[in-house]
RODO-2510 file (C-alpha; in nm, 4 decimals, decimal comma):
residues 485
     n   res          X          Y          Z
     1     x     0,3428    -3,9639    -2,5182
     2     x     0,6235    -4,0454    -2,7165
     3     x     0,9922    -4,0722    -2,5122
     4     x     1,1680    -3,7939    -2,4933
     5     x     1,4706    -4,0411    -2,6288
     6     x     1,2601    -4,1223    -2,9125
     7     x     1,1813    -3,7982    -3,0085
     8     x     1,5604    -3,7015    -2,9783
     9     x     1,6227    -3,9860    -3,2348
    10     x     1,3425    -3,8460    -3,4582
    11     x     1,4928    -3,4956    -3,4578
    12     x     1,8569    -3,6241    -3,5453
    13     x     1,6716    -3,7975    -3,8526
    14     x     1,5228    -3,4498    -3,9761
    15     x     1,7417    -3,1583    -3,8197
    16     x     1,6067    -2,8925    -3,6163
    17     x     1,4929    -2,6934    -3,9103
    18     x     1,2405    -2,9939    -3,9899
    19     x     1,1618    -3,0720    -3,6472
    20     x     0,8517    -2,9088    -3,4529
    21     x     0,7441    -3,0030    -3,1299
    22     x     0,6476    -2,6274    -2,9568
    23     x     0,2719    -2,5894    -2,8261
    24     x     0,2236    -2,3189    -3,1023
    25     x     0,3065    -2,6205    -3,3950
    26     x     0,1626    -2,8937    -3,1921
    27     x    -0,1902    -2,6862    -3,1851
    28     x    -0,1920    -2,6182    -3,5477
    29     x    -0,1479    -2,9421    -3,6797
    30     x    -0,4059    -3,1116    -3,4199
    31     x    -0,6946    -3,0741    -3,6689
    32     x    -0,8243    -3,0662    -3,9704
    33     x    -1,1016    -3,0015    -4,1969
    34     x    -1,3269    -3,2233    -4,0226
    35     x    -1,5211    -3,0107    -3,7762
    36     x    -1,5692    -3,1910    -3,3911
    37     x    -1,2178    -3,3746    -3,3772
    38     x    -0,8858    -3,2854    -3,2473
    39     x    -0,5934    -3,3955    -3,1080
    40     x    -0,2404    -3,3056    -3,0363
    41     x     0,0918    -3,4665    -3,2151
    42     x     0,3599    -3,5392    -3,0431
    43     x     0,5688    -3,3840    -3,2691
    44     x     0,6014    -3,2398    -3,6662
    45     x     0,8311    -3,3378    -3,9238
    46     x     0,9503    -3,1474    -4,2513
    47     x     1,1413    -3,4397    -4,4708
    48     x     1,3281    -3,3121    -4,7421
    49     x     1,4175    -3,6260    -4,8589
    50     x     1,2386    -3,9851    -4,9449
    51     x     1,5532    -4,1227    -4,7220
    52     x     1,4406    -3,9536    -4,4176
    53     x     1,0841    -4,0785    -4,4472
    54     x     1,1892    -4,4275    -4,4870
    55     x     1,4255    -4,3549    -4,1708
    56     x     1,1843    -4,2392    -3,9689
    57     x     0,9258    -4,5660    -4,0668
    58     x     1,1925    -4,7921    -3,9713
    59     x     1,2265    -4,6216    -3,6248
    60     x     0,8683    -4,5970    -3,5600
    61     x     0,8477    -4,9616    -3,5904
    62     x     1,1721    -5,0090    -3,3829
    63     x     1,0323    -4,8063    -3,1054
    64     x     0,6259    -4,8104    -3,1695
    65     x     0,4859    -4,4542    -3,2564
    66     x     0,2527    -4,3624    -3,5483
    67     x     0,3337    -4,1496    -3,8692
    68     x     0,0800    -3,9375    -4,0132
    69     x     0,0945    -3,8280    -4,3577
    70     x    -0,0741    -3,4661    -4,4026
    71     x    -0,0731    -3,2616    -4,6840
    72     x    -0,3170    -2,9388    -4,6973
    73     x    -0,5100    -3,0744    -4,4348
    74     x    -0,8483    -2,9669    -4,6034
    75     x    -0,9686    -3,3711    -4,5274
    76     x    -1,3353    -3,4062    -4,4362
    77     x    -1,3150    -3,7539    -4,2631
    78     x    -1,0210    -3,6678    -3,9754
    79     x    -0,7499    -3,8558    -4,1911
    80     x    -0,4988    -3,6515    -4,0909
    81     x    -0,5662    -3,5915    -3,7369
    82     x    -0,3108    -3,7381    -3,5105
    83     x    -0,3664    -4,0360    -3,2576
    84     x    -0,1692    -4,0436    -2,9129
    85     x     0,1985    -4,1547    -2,9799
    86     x     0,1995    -4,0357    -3,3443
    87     x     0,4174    -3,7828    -3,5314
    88     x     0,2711    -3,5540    -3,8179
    89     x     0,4666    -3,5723    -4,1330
    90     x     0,4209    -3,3025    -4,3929
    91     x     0,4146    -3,3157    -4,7730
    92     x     0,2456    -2,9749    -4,8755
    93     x     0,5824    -2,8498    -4,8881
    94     x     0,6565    -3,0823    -5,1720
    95     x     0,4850    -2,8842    -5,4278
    96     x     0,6908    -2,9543    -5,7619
    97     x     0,5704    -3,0510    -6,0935
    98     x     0,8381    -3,2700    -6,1844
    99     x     0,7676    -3,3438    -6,5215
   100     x     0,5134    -3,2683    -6,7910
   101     x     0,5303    -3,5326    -7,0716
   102     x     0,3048    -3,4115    -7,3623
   103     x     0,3885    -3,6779    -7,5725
   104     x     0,3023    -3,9327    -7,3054
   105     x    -0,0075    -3,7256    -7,1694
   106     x     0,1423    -3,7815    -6,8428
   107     x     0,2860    -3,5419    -6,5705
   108     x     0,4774    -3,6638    -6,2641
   109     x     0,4108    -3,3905    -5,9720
   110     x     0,5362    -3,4412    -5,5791
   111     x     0,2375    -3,4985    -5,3382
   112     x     0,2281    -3,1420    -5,2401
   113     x     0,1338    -2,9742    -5,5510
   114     x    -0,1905    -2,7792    -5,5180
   115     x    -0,4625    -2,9424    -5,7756
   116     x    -0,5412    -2,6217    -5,9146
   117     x    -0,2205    -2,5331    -5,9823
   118     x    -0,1705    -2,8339    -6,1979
   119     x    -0,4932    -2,7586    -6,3538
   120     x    -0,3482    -2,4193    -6,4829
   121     x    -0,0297    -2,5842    -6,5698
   122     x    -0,1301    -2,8424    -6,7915
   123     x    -0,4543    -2,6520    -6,9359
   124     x    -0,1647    -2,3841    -7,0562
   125     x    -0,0640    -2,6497    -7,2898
   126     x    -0,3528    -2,7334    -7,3916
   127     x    -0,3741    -3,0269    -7,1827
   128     x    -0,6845    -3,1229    -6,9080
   129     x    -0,6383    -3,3079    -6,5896
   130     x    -1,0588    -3,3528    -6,4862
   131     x    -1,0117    -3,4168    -6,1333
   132     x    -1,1375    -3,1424    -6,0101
   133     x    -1,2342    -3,1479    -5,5877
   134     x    -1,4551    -2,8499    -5,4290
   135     x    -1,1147    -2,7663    -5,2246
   136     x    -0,8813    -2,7823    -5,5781
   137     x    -0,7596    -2,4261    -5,4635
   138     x    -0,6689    -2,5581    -5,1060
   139     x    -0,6004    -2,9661    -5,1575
   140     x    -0,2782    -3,1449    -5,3012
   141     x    -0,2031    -3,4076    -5,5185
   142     x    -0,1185    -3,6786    -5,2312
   143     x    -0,3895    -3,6386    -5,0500
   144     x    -0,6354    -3,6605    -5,3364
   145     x    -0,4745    -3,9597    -5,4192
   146     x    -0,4557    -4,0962    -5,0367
   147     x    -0,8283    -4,0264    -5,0236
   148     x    -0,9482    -4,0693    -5,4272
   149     x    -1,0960    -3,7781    -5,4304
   150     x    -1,3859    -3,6827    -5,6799
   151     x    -1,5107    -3,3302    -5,7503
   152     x    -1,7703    -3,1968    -5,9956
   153     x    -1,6757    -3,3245    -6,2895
   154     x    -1,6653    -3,7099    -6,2009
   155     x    -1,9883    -3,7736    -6,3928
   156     x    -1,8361    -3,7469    -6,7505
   157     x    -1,4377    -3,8181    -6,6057
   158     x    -1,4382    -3,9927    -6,2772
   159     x    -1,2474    -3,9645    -6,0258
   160     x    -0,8446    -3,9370    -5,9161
   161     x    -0,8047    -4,3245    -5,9614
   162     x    -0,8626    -4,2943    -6,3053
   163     x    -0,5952    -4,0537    -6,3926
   164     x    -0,2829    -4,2485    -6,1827
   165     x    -0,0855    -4,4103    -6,4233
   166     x     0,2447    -4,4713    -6,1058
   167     x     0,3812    -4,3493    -5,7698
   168     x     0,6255    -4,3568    -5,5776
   169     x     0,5716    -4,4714    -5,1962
   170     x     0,7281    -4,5208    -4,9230
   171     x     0,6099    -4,7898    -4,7338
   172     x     0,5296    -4,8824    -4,3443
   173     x     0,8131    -5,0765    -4,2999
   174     x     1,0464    -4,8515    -4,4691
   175     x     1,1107    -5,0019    -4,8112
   176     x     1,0445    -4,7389    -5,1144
   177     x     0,8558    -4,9143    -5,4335
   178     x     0,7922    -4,7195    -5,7540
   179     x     0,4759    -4,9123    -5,9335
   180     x     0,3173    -4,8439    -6,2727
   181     x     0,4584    -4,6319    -6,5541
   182     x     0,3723    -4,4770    -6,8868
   183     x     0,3069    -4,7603    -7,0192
   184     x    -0,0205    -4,7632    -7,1480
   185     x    -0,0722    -5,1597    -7,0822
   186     x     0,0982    -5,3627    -6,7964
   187     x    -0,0552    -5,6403    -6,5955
   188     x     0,2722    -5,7576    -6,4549
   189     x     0,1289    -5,8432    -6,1031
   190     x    -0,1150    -5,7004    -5,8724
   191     x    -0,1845    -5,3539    -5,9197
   192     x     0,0241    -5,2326    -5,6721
   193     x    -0,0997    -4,8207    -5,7294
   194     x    -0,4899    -4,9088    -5,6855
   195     x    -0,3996    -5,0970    -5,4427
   196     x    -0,2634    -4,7682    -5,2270
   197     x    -0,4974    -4,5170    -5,3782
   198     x    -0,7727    -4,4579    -5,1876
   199     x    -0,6307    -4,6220    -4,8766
   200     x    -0,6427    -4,2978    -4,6936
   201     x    -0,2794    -4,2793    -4,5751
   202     x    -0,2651    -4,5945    -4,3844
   203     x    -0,0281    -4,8450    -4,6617
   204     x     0,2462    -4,5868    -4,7632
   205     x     0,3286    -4,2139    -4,7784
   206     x     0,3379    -4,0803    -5,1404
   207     x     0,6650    -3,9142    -5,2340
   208     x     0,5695    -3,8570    -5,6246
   209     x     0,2783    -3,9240    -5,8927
   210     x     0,2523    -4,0171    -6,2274
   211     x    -0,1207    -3,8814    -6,3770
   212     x    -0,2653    -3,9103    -6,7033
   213     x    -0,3735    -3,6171    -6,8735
   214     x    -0,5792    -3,5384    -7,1692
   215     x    -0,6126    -3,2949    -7,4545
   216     x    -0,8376    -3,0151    -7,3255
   217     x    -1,1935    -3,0018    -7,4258
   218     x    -1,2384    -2,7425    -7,6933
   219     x    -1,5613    -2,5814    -7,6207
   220     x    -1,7817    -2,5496    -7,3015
   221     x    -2,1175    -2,4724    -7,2408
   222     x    -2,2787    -2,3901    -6,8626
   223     x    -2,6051    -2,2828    -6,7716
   224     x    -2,8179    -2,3133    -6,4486
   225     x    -3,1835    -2,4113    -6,4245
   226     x    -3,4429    -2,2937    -6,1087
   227     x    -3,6952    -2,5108    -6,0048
   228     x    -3,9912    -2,4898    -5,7756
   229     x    -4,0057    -2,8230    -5,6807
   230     x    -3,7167    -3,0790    -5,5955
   231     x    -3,8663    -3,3324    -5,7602
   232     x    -3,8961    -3,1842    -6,1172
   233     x    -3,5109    -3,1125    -6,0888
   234     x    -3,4286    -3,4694    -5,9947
   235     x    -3,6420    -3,6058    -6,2948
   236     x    -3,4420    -3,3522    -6,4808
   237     x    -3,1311    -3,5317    -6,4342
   238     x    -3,2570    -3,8579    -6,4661
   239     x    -3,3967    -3,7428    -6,7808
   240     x    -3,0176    -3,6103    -6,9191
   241     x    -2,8915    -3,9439    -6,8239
   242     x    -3,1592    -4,1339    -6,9690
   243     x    -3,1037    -3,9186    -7,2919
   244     x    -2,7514    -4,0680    -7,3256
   245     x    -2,6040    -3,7187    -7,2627
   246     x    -2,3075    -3,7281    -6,9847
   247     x    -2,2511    -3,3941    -6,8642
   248     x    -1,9423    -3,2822    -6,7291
   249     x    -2,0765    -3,1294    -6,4471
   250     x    -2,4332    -3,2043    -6,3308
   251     x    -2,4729    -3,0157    -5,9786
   252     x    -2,7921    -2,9186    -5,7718
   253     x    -2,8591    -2,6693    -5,4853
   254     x    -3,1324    -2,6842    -5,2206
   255     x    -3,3452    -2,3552    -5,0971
   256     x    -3,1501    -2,3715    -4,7710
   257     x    -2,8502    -2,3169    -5,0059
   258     x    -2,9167    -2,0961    -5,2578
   259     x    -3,0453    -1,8618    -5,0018
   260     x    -2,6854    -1,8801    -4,8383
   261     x    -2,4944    -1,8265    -5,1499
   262     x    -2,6831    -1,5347    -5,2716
   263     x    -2,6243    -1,3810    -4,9656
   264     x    -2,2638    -1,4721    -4,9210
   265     x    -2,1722    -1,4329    -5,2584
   266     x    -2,4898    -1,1980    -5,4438
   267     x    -2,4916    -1,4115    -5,7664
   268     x    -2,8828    -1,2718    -5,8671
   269     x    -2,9872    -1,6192    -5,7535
   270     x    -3,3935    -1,6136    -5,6986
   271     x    -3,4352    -1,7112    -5,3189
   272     x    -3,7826    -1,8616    -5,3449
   273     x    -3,7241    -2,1472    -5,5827
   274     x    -3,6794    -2,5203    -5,4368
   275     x    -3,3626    -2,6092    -5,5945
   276     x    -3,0820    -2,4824    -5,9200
   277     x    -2,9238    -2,7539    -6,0731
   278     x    -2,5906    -2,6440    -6,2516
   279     x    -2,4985    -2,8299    -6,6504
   280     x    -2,1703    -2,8033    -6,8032
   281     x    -2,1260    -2,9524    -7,1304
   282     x    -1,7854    -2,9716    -7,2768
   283     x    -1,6346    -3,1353    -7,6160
   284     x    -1,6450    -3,0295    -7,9832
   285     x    -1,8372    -2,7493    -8,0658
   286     x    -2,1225    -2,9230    -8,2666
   287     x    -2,1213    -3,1772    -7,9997
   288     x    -2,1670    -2,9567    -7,7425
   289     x    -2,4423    -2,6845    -7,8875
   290     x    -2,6173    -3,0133    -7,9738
   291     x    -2,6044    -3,1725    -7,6236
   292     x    -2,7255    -2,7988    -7,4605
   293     x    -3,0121    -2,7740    -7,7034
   294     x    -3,1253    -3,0794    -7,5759
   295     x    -3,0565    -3,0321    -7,2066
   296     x    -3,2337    -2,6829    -7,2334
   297     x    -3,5490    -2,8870    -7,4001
   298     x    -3,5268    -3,0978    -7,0991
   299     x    -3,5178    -2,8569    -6,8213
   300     x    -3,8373    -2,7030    -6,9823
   301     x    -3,9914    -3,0152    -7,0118
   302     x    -3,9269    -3,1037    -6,6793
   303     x    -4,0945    -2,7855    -6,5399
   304     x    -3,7900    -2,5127    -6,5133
   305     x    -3,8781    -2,1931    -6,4025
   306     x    -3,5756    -1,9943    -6,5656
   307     x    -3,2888    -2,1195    -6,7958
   308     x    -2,9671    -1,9288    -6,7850
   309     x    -2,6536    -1,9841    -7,0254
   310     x    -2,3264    -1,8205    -6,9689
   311     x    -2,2501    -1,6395    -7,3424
   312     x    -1,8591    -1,6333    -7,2258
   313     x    -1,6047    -1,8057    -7,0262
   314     x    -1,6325    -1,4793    -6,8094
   315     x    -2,0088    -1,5760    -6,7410
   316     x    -1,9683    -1,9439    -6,7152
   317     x    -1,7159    -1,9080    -6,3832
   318     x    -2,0398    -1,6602    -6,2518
   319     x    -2,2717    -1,9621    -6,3361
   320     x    -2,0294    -2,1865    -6,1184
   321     x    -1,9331    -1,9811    -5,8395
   322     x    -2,3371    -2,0585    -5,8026
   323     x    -2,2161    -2,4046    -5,6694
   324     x    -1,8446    -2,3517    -5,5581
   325     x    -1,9373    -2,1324    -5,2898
   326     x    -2,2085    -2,3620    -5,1473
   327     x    -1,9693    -2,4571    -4,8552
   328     x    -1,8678    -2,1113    -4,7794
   329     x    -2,1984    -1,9828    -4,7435
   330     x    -2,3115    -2,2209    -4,5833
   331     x    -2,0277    -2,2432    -4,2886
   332     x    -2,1109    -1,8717    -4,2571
   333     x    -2,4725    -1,9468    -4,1082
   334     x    -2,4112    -2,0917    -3,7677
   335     x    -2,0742    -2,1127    -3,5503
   336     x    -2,0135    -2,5165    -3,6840
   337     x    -2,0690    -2,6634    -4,0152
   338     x    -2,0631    -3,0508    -4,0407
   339     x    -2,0208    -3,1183    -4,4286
   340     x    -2,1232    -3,5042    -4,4926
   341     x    -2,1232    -3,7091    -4,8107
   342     x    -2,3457    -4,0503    -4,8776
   343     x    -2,4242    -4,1679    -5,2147
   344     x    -2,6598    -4,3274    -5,3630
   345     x    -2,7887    -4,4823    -5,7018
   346     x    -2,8804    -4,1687    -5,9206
   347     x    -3,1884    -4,2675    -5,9272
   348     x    -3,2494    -4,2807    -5,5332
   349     x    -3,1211    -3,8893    -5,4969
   350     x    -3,4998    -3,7664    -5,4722
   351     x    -3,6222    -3,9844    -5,1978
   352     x    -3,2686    -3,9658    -5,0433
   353     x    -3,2847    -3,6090    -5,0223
   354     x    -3,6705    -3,6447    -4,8972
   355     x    -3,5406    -3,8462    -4,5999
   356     x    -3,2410    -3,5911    -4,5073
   357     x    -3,4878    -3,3282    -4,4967
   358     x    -3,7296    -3,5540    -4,2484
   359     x    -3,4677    -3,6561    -4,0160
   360     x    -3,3509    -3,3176    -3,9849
   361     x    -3,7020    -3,1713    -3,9053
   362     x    -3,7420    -3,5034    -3,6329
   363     x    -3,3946    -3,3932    -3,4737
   364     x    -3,4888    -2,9942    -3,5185
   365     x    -3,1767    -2,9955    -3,7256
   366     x    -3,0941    -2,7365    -3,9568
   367     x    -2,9539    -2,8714    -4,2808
   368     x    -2,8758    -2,7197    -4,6187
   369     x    -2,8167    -2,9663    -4,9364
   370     x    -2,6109    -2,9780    -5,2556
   371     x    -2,3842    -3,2294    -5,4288
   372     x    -2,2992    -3,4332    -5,7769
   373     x    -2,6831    -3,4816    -5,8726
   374     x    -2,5150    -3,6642    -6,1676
   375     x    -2,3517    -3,9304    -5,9990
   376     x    -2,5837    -3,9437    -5,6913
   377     x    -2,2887    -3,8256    -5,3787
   378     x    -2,4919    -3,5639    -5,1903
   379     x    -2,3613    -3,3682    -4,9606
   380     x    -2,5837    -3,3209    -4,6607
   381     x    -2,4670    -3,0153    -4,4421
   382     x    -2,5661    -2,9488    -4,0897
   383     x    -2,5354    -2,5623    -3,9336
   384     x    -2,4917    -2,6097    -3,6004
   385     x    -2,3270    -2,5073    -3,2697
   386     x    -2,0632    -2,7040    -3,1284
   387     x    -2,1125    -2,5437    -2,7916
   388     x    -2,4581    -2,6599    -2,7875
   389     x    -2,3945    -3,0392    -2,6648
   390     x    -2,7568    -3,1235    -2,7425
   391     x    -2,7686    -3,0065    -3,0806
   392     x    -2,4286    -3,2052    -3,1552
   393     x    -2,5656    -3,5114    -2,9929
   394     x    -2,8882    -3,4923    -3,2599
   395     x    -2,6523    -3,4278    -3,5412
   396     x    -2,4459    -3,7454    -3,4216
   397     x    -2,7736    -3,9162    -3,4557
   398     x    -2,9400    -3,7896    -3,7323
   399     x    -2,5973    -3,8268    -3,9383
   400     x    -2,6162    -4,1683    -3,8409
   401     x    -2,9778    -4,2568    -3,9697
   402     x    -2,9062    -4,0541    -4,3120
   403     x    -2,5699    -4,3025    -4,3326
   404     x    -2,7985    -4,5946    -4,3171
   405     x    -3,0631    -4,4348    -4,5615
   406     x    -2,8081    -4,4371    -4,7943
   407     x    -2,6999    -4,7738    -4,7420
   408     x    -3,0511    -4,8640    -4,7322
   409     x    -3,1389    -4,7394    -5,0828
   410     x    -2,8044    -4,9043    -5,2631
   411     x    -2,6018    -4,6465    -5,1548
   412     x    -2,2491    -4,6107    -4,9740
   413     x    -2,1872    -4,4047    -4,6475
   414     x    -1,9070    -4,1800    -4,7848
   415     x    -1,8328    -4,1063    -5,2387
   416     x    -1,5094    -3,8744    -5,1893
   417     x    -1,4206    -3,7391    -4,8582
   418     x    -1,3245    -4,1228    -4,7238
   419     x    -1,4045    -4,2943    -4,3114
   420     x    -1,0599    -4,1907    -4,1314
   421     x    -1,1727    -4,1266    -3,8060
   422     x    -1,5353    -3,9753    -3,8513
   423     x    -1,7043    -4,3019    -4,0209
   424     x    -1,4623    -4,5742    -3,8863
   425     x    -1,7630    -4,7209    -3,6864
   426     x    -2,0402    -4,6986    -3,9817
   427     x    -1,8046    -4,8842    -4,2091
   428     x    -1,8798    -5,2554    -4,1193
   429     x    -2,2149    -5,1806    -4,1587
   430     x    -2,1968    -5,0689    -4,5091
   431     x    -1,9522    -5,2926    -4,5794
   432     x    -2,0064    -5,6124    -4,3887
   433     x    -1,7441    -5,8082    -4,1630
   434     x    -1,5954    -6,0246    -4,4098
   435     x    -1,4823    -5,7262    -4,6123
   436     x    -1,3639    -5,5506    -4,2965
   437     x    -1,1968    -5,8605    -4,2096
   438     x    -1,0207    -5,9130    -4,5280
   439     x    -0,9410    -5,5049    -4,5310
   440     x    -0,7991    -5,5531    -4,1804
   441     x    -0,5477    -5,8840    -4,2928
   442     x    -0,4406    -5,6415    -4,6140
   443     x    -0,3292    -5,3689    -4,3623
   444     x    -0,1602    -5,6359    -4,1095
   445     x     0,0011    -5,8080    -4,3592
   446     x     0,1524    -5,4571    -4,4956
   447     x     0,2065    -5,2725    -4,1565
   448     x     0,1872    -5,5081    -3,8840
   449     x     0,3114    -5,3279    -3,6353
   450     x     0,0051    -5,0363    -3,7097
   451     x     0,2714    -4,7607    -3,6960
   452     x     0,1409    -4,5867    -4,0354
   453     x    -0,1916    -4,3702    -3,9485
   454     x    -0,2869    -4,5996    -3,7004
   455     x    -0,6730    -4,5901    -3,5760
   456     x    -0,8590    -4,4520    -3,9306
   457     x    -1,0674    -4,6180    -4,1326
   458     x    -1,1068    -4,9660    -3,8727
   459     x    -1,2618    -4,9810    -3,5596
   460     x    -0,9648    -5,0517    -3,2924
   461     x    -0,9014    -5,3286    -3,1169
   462     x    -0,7854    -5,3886    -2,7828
   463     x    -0,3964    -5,3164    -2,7167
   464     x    -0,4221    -5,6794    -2,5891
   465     x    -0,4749    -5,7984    -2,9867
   466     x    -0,2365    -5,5603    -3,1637
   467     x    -0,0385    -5,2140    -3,1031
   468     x    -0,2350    -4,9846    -3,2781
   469     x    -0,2302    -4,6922    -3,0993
   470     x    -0,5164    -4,4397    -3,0470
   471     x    -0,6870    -4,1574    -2,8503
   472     x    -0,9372    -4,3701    -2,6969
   473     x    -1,1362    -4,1321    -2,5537
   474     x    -1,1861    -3,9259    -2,8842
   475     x    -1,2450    -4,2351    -3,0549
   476     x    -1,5264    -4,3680    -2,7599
   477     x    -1,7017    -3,9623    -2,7883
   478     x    -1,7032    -3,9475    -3,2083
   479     x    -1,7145    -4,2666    -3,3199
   480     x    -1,9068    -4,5209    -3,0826
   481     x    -2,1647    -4,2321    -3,0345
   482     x    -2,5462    -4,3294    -3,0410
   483     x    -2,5047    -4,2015    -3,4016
   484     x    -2,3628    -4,5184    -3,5516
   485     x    -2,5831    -4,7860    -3,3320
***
């Protein structure tokens, strides 16, 4: 636990307004989307200015607690779960778009500001940011950045890296730095904001972002196409790609999930097929009626049961809601839902999926399936029962062997949601320990003292070789399980 005298320190820095330390705000900010792990903060802080968060880094290095950044808190991976002797510091409150620069294509927002909301903003003015994460409704800017998040359209546009152009941040030690700018060129140094993106929280806290937009696609075009078996929709897509047609949205559904979805959401989906993949073309009109003629040619030739193509905006969101609401229907099946990414090379996703489906039936696991067909990040998705410690302990290990599948097959144990607590262990062997090693030096060098999200993404080390602090026994029970041996 953090001193009392520390925390008295830490509460003259924000006021009592931005101070929370009662059982009631201690619970609610002791998880987050990541099903399994919890853990109390010490304390919550509200900053309402960049000063106090570079106050309050400067004290937790004097007197050696954590800070962790949390925005929304819809994280997958336990990024923003506290650690014994940590604080929670909150962002979602800063939720202005500072700036929207149409004749830069650029748009500086504060880390709080909800990624759909920006998405109606700029598409207004007929302006497109493509990021676009299953939780957009739910998620904010800083944390997509923290975590590079992906979404559904990061076959055709990638992902949140490539639409940073500059941030603010404040870093561990204190010190605020502002890197990159509108400029459309500049390779004066390292490259100081893909350097922090992706790093998950632990190099700096994110007080403001610079993204690039784009001019808004003109015309769309979305359809869905059923399939009996798996395999003729996964030659489908490899067929698209090999057709030199990128998509901007290439999405596929398993039987386990479309049965959940037309329950949950009563879409008209057909419950027997094997698997729906959903297409969205976008661009210039002639481009894009060309590029669906050709996809629909494809599907047929690929074995497609049924072909449908949304006639109007109205029907295309219909056609979607087909693959947005995979999660939702899917958590509504048993009491705990364990949502997973791995990726693989797009041409692996068949005989990945193949092996997710056989180590679920050798655990007597149920799973459901769907992901970004297009770029090859599935998202495997037990339905389980936390209460049942048995069932949980074959998850652990069956989530395990699917992470080294992956890896097995050129792949990478997580595509968007990032390691933070859940896949700290995994992550050397994806990765290898002279990339862990030099990862570890990078965060040393920049927060030696470990006071900045201490304990994600590395395994710890003994307080003997460092002060990183950490819930050990949460760490020992999620993270060193059987599933990652």
């Amino acid at each position: 636990m953090i001193p009392q005298t520390t925390l008295a320190k830490i509460r003259s820095i924000f006021g009592s307004a931005g101070f929370l330390d009662s059982a009631e705000d201690r619970i609610a900010y002791s998880y987050d989307g990541t099903p399994l792990l919890t853990h109390l903060p010490d304390a919550i802080v509200i900053p309402q200015s960049v000063d106090q968060i570079s106050r309050l880094l400067k004290l937790a290095n004097d007197e050696g607690f954590g800070v962790v950044p949390r925005g929304s808190g819809s994280g997958l991976s336990g990024g923003s779960i506290p650690v014994e002797n940590s604080v929670v510091l909150l962002t979602n409150h800063w939720d202005r778009i500072i700036e929207i620069d149409q004749n830069n294509l650029s748009a500086w927002v504060q880390p709080g500001v909800i990624t759909a909301k920006l998405h109606s903003a700029v598409e207004a003015l007929g302006l497109f940011y493509p990021p676009d994460p299953g939780s957009a409704a739910i998620c904010t800017i800083g944390g997509n950045v923290a975590e590079n998040a992906g979404g559904l359209r990061g076959l055709k546009y990638g992902v949140t890296k490539n639409y940073v152009l500059g941030m603010e941040v404040v870093l561990p030690n204190g010190e605020v730095i502002v890197t990159g700018g509108k400029s459309v060129k500049d390779v004066a140094g390292y490259s100081l904001k893909d350097f922090l993106i992706g790093s998950e929280g632990t190099l700096g806290i994110i007080t403001r972002v610079l993204l690039r937009l784009i001019p808004k696609p003109q015309f769309s075009r979305t359809m869905l196409a059923f399939y009996s078996k798996l395999s003729d929709s996964a030659e489908t897509v490899s067929d698209i790609i090999a057709s030199k047609i990128t998509p901007a949205a290439l999405e596929f559904l398993d039987n386990t999930t479309i049965r959940s979805v037309e329950e949950y959401a009563h879409l008209g989906l057909p419950t027997s097929i094997d698997s729906l993949l959903l297409i969205e073309v976008d661009g210039r009109s002639a481009e894009v009626e060309e590029d669906a003629a050709k996809i629909v040619d494809i599907c047929k030739r690929h074995g497609a049961l049924e072909i449908r193509i949304a006639a109007n905006e109205q029907e295309a969101t219909k056609l979607r809601m087909a693959r947005k609401a995979a999660f939702s229907a899917l958590a509504r099946v048993r009491p705990t839902t364990i949502l997973e990414d791995a990726t693989v090379p797009r041409s692996e996703v068949a005989p990945m999926l193949e092996r997710i489906n056989r180590i679920a039936s050798n655990h007597n696991l149920m799973f459901g399936n769907f992901g970004h067909a297009g770029d090859g990040n599935l998202h495997p998705t037990c339905l389980t029962d936390e209460r049942d410690a048995n069932e949980i302990h074959r998850a652990e290990l069956a989530f395990g062997e699917i992470f080294s599948e992956a890896v097995r097959l050129g792949g990478t144990i997580t595509g968007e949601h990032g390691v933070g607590l859940a896949k700290l262990k995994f992550l050397e062997k994806a990765l290898g320990e002279p990339a862990i090693d030099m990862m570890r030096k990078i965060k040393e060098a920049v927060d030696p003292n470990g006071v900045l999200n201490p304990g994600k993404i590395f395994s710890l080390r003994p307080r003997c070789e460092g002060p990183l602090p950490t819930n050990r026994e949460q760490i020992k029970k999620f993270a060193d399980s059987g599933a990652f041996t």
